[in-house]
N, C-alpha and C positions, 0 to 999 in steps of 0.2 A: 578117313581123309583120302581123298582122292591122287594120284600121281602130283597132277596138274598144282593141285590147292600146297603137297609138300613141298612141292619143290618152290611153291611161291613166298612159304612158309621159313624155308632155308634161304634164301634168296632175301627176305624181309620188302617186298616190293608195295611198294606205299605211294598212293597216290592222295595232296595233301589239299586243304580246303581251296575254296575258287579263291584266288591272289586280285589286286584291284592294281589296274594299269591305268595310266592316264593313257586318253581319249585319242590325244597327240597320236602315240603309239599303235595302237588297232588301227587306226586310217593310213599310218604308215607304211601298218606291216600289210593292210590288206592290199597295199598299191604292191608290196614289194611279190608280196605272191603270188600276185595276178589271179587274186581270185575272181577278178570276172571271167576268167578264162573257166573257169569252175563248170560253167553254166555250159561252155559249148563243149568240157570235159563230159558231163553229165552224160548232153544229146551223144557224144560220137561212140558214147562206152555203154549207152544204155541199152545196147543189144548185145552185147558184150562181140560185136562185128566187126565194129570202127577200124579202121587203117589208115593213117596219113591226111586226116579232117582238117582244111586247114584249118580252122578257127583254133586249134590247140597244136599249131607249128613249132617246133624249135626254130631259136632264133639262129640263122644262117653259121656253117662252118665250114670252114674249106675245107679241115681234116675229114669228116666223117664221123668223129665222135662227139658223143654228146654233149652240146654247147654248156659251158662252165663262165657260171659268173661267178665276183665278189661272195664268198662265201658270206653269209648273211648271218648275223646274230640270232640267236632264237630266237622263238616269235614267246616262250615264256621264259624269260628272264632267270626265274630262281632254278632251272634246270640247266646244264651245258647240250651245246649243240651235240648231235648225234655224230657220228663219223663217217668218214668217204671211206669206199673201197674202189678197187681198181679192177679191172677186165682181165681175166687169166681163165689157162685151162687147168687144173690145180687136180694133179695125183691123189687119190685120197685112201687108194687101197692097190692093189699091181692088177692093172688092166682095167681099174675106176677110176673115171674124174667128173669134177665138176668145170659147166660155164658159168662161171660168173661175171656175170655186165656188170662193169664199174658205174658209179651212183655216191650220190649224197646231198648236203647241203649244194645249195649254185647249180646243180647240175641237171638237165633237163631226164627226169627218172621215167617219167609218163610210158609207159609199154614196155619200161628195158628190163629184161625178164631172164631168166636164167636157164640151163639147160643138164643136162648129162650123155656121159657115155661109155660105157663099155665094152670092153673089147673081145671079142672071143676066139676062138683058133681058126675058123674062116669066114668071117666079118665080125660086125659093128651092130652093138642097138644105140640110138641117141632115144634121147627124153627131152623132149617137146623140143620144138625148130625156130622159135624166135618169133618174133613181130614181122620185120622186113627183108627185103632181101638182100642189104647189104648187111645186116646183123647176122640174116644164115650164113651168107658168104663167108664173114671172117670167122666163124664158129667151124664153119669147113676146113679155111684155111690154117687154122688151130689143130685141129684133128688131124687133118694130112702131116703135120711136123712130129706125129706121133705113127701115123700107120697108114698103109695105103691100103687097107682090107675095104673091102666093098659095104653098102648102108645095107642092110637083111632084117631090120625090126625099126620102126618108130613109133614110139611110145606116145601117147597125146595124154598129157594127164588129164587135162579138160578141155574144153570149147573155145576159151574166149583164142581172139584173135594173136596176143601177144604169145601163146602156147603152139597156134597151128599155121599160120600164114606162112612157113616156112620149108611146110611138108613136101611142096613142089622138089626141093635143091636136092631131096634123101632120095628120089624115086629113081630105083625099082624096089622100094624095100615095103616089105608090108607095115603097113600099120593098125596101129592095136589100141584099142579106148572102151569106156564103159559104153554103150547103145545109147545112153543118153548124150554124148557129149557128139557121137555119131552124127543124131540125129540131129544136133541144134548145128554141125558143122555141112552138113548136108544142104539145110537153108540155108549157107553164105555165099553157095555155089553160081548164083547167080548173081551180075554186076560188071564193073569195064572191065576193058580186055588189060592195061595194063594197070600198076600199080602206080597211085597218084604222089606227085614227084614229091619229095620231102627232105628236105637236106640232114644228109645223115643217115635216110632211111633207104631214098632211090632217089635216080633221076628223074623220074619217069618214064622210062623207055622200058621198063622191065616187063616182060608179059605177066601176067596175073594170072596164076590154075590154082584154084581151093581141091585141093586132097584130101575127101572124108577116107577117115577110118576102113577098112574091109573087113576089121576081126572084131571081134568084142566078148566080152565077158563081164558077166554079172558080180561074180565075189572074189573070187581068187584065180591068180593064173603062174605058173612055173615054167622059168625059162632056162636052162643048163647055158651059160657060156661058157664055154672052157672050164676053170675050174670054179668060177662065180655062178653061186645060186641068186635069180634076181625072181624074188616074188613080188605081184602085182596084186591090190588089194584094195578093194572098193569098200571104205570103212563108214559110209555113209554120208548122205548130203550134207556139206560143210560149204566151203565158198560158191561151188555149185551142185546141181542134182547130181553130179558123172562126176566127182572128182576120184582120182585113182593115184597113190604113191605106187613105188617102187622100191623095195626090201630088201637088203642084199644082206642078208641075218648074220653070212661068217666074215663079215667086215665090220657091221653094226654100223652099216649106212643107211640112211633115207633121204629120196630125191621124194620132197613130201608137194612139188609144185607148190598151188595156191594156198593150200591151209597152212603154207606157213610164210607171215612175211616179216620181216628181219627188219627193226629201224626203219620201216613205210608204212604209213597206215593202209590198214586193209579193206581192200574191195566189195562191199557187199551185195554188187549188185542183182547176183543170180543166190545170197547165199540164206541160210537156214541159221542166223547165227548161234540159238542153241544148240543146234545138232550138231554144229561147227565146234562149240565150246567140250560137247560129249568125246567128237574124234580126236581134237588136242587130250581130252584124258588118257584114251586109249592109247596115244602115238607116247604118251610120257611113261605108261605101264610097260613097255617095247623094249627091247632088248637094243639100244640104240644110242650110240655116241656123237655122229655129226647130223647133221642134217642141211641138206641141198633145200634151202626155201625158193619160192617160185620169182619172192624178189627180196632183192638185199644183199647182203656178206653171208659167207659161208657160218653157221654154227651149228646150236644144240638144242639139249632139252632149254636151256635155259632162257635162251631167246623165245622159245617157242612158249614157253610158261607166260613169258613177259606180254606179248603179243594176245597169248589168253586175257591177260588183266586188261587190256584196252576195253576189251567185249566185254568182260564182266564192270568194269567202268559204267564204262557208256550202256549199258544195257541196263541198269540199277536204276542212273541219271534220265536215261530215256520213261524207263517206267513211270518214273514218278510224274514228267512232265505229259505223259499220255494219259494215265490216271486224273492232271487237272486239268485236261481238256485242252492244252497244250499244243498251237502246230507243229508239226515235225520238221519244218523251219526254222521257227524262234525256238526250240528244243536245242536245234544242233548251233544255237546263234548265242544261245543262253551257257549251253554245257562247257565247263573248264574239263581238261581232260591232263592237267598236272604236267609231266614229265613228257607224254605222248601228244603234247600240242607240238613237239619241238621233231616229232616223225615227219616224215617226206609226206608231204601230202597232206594239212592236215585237215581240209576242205571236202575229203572223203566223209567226212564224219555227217559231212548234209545226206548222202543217200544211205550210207547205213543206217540214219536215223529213221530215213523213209521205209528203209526194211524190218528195220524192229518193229516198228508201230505196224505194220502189217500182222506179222506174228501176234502181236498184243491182240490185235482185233482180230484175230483168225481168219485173216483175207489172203492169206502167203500162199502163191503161188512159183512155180517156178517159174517164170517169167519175170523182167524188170518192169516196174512200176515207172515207167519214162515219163509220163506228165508229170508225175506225184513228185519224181524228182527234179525237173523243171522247174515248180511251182516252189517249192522248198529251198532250192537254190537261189531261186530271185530271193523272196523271202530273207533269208540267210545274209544275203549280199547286203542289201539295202539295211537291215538288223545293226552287221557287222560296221556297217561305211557311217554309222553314228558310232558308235561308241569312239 
């Protein structure tokens, strides 16, 4: 029995037959979730590039934080809603912490991504830099109320935008990624001069510089801060081809980025989701008590086991519907998903579906499938907007 399978095993985590909702309800909740917003989520994220699209805008805040509505009933009923957390920089070992961007129910989650940092006796590494520049700013001005030691390492655990669009605010400090996540951050290099205005995110006035990586490493890499050991550790292609945690063995932390998301459904758009399901085994076998996921609340193995059971879900339910010739639209329009219909987001499950059915038919490439996801989401919508 694998890490992953005991601890799901101890846990008893059960996802129960498809439940039957009146019709009323799905048009409701599809109005209430904006899943047509789904479709221009799809395009802005299917390069894993997107920054500040309007067509998936928050809706206006004075404050700067993420716009908060009416917290919303589940969208399946015989489970309770998931929980909010809240934005802190939070101690988790002497000279480690986590960013955690507060989220939940009502609250606009789309890119708000999490971070780390560590301190050492003549600077700082942080682990990934945010989405925008108002999210790197206050994650600066979090860290300043701890230390004024200079940025000397940034960590990218992978590609997508909500991880690196922030690398500008850390420079002069080197940064450090797998070659793969390098290279797909190398292509974003090019586009406007500033960042496009978004409330909450920027005003638009900000200038725009994408920061590839300089260092890389293929499997393993060791960094001495002070008295914290932080290994770096490329356990293979999971949410993308280059994803990379961060180890910190005599704390029994991992900042695990994207392979692990907490109460949000996950992203699949660059991902391998078996190989994904293989490195959650191996992170559960680990010598490891918290873990920094890339989005959600701070936890552990156990959230991280839980988050496995969505993929093994939905990958069962996918097969089958792939098997009877099934689009990967009305798949993801057809699939109940129990307990995890009630995660942030749960309209991700249209392009995860498009990625599993790849793997099925051995067309998986690294790359996103962005038609295939287009096409599946309309699909999806229209599917959804009858029931």
């Amino acid at each position: 029995m694998s890490g992953r399978e005991f601890e799901r095993s101890r846990l008893s985590l059960t996802v129960p037959a498809p439940r039957t909702v009146p019709a009323a309800f799905h048009r409701r909740e599809a109005l209430r979730l904006g899943l047509s917003a789904g479709v221009a989520a799809v395009s802005a994220f299917a390069s894993g590039r997107a920054f500040g699209a309007t067509a998936v805008q928050a809706p206006a805040v004075s404050s700067g934080t993420p716009a908060v509505d009416p917290v919303p009933p589940p969208l399946n009923p015989r489970y309770p809603q998931v929980p909010s957390w809240t934005t802190e920089l939070k101690e988790l070992a002497p000279d480690v912490y986590a960013y955690i961007q507060g989220g939940g129910p009502g609250k606009d989650n789309v890119s708000i991504s999490n971070a780390g940092l560590i301190v050492g006796d003549d600077g700082l590494m942080v682990i990934d830099t945010l989405a925008a520049p108002i999210h790197a700013r206050r994650f600066i001005e979090a860290i300043r109320k701890v230390t004024d030691k200079p940025f000397r390492h940034v960590i990218n655990t992978h590609h997508h935008s909500d991880h690196v669009n922030g690398n500008q605010y850390f420079m002069p400090a080197e940064i450090v990624s797998h070659p793969y996540c390098r290279g797909e951050v190398v292509k974003m290099i090019p586009g406007p001069a500033l960042w496009p205005k978004r409330d909450g995110w920027t005003d638009g006035t900000d200038p725009r510089r994408i920061v590839p990586p300089v260092t890389t490493f293929d499997t393993r890499m060791t960094y001495h801060y002070g008295r914290t050991v932080v290994e770096l550790l490329f356990l293979g292609p999971a949410h993308t081809y280059g994803d990379i945690v961060a180890y910190l063995p005599q704390h029994k932390v991992l900042f695990a980025g994207d392979i692990a998301f907490y109460y949000v459904a996950p992203f699949a758009q660059n991902a391998h989701v078996t190989n994904w399901l293989d490195v959650i085994d191996r992170i559960m076998k680990m010598d490891v008590e918290r873990i920094v996921p890339g989005h959600g609340p701070l936890g552990g193995k156990r959230e991280l086991a839980e988050m496995g059971e969505y993929f093994e879900v939905l990958k069962r339910e996918a097969r089958k519907r792939y098997d009877a010739r099934v689009s990967p639209g009305r798949a993801a329009a057809e699939i109940e998903m129990g307990k995890f219909d009630n995660w942030i987001g749960p309209e991700r499950i249209v392009m995860d579906t498009v990625r599993l059915y790849a793997e099925f038919s051995g067309t998986l490439t690294p790359d996103v499938d962005a038609d295939g996801n287009r096409r599946a989401m309309d699909e999806y919508l229209a599917l959804r907007a009858r029931k």
